[in-house]
Structures are given as structure tokens and as C-alpha cells.
Residue, then its C-alpha position, 0 to 999 in steps of 0.5 A: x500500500x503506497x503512502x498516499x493511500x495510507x494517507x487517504x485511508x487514515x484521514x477518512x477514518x478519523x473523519x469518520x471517527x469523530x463522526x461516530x463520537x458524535x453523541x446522536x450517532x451510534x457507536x460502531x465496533x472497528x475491527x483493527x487496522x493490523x488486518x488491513x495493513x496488507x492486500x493479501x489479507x481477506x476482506x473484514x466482514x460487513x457491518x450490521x444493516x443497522x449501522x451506516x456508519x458500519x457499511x462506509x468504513x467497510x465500502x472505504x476498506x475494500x476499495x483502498x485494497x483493490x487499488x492497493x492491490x492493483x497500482x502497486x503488483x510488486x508489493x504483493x511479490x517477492x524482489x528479485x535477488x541479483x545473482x552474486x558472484x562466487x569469491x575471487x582466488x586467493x592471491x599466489x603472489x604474498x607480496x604483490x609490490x615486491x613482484x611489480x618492482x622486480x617486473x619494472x627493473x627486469x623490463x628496464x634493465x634486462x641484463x641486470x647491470x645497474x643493478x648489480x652497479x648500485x647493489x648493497x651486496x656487491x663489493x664492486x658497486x659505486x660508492x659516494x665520492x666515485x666519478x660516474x659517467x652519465x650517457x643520455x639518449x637525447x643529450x649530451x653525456x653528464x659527469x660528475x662527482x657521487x655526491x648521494x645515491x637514493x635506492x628506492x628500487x625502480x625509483x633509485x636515482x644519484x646526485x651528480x655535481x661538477x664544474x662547468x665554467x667554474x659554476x658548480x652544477x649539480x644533477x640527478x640522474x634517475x638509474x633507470x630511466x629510458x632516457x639514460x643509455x648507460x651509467x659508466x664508474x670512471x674514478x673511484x674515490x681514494x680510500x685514504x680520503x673516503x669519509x665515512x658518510x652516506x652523503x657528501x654535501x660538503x664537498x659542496x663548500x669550496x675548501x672541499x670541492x672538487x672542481x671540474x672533473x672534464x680532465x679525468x673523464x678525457x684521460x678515461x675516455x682515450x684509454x678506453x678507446x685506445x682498448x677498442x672500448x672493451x673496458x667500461x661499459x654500464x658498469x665500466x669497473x675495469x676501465x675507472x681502476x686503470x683510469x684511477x692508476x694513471x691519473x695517479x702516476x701522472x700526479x706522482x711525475x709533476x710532483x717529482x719533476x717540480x721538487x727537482x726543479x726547486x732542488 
């Protein structure tokens, strides 16, 4: 039964009640509005002839059911249940990050040697202080000293600074971005002067600044094709050590050559 005819029926019976009260009318006997309250109730028996009173409420109670019955068929029905669908599988995978990231880095980096580059486990990987060298895709190459190295996995990224035009320049260097063809170790840092920190934002102060790196980066590059660019590489481990030895003995020669001509 809709509520406007809930309404109607409600306001006629009071209608009709304070009719009843009435003290010339007869009193009428109402049978209880719970047995009409749905449609598929049986009609209320008819009043005595007696009572006209009686005989409206019961022309009122049966016509307020057969419309009921009619405007709303759903009411006297069942709703129709959807369908629900059966519980998905529990999931293979306990750590589904964990599998994204190693999907993203073997897709990125299929043979791994970044990864091994920047790995905590490997004893030959880049350090703080270590001169990288950066080739891009669409730009020229970019090197520099290691100032920081970020590991988030996919997101991992290195903080390179040198001098160009006696500027100091700073630039991080997403590792595995599409951008970047290769990341080449061209100078490791001295071990007597590697500080124990996990960042080298001093170095940024001109008392410990190391300057232009261009010097270093020329020398690595022509040993590395005088090798028919054999060392090097992503990782370029072989080719920064040898790198590292003859920029060593060539500082020894000068120093020597200068104390013998003080002497």
C-alpha cells in the first residue's frame, strides 16, 4: 500500500471517527487496522444493516485494497535477488609490490647491470665520492662527482655535481630511466680520503670541492678507446681502476719533476 493511500485511508477514518463520537450517532465496533495493513489479507466482514456508519468504513476498506492491490503488483511479490558472484582466488603472489618492482627493473634493465652497479651486496658497486659517467639518449653525456645515491628500487636515482665554467652544477640522474643509455664508474674515490658518510654535501663548500672533473673523464675516455672500448661499459669497473692508476702516476711525475726543479 503506497503512502498516499495510507494517507487517504487514515484521514477518512478519523473523519469518520469523530463522526461516530458524535453523541446522536451510534457507536460502531472497528475491527483493527493490523488486518488491513496488507492486500493479501481477506476482506473484514460487513457491518450490521443497522449501522451506516458500519457499511462506509467497510465500502472505504475494500476499495483502498483493490487499488492497493492493483497500482502497486510488486508489493504483493517477492524482489528479485541479483545473482552474486562466487569469491575471487586467493592471491599466489604474498607480496604483490615486491613482484611489480622486480617486473619494472627486469623490463628496464634486462641484463641486470645497474643493478648489480648500485647493489648493497656487491663489493664492486659505486660508492659516494666515485666519478660516474652519465650517457643520455637525447643529450649530451653528464659527469660528475657521487655526491648521494637514493635506492628506492625502480625509483633509485644519484646526485651528480661538477664544474662547468667554474659554476658548480649539480644533477640527478634517475638509474633507470629510458632516457639514460648507460651509467659508466670512471674514478673511484681514494680510500685514504673516503669519509665515512652516506652523503657528501660538503664537498659542496669550496675548501672541499672538487672542481671540474672534464680532465679525468678525457684521460678515461682515450684509454678506453685506445682498448677498442672493451673496458667500461654500464658498469665500466675495469676501465675507472686503470683510469684511477694513471691519473695517479701522472700526479706522482709533476710532483717529482717540480721538487727537482726547486732542488
Amino acid at each position: 500500500m503506497g503512502p498516499p493511500l495510507m494517507r487517504q485511508l487514515l484521514h477518512q477514518c478519523k473523519s469518520l471517527a469523530v463522526h461516530a463520537s458524535h453523541p446522536k450517532s451510534k457507536a460502531v465496533i472497528f475491527r483493527p487496522l493490523s488486518t488491513i495493513s496488507s492486500p493479501s489479507v481477506q476482506k473484514p466482514s460487513p457491518p450490521p444493516a443497522s449501522s451506516l456508519l458500519g457499511a462506509k468504513l467497510h465500502i472505504l476498506i475494500c476499495l483502498v485494497l483493490e487499488r492497493s492491490a492493483t497500482a502497486h503488483p510488486r508489493s504483493a511479490t517477492k524482489k528479485a535477488r541479483l545473482p552474486v558472484p562466487p569469491p575471487l582466488p586467493a592471491p599466489q603472489i604474498k607480496d604483490p609490490l615486491s613482484y611489480f618492482t622486480a617486473q619494472q627493473l627486469q623490463s628496464l634493465d634486462p641484463s641486470g647491470a645497474r643493478t648489480s652497479l648500485f647493489s648493497r651486496t656487491n663489493r664492486d658497486r659505486a660508492r659516494v665520492g666515485d666519478i660516474l659517467l652519465v650517457r643520455f639518449r637525447n643529450g649530451d653525456p653528464f659527469a660528475g662527482v657521487c655526491l648521494n645515491i637514493r635506492r628506492r628500487g625502480v625509483d633509485t636515482g644519484i646526485l651528480l655535481r661538477n664544474q662547468l665554467t667554474r659554476i658548480g652544477v649539480e644533477l640527478w640522474v634517475k638509474v633507470y630511466s629510458p632516457n639514460v643509455e648507460g651509467v659508466e664508474l670512471v674514478r673511484r674515490y681514494e680510500k685514504k680520503r673516503r669519509a665515512r658518510r652516506a652523503r657528501l654535501y660538503y664537498l659542496r663548500k669550496p675548501k672541499h670541492d672538487v672542481g671540474s672533473v672534464e680532465g679525468v673523464v678525457q684521460n678515461y675516455l682515450r684509454q678506453r678507446a685506445a682498448l677498442g672500448g672493451s673496458a667500461g661499459g654500464v658498469g665500466g669497473g675495469g676501465g675507472g681502476a686503470d683510469g684511477n692508476e694513471s691519473a695517479s702516476g701522472e700526479k706522482r711525475q709533476q710532483v717529482g719533476r717540480k721538487r727537482k726543479g726547486r732542488r
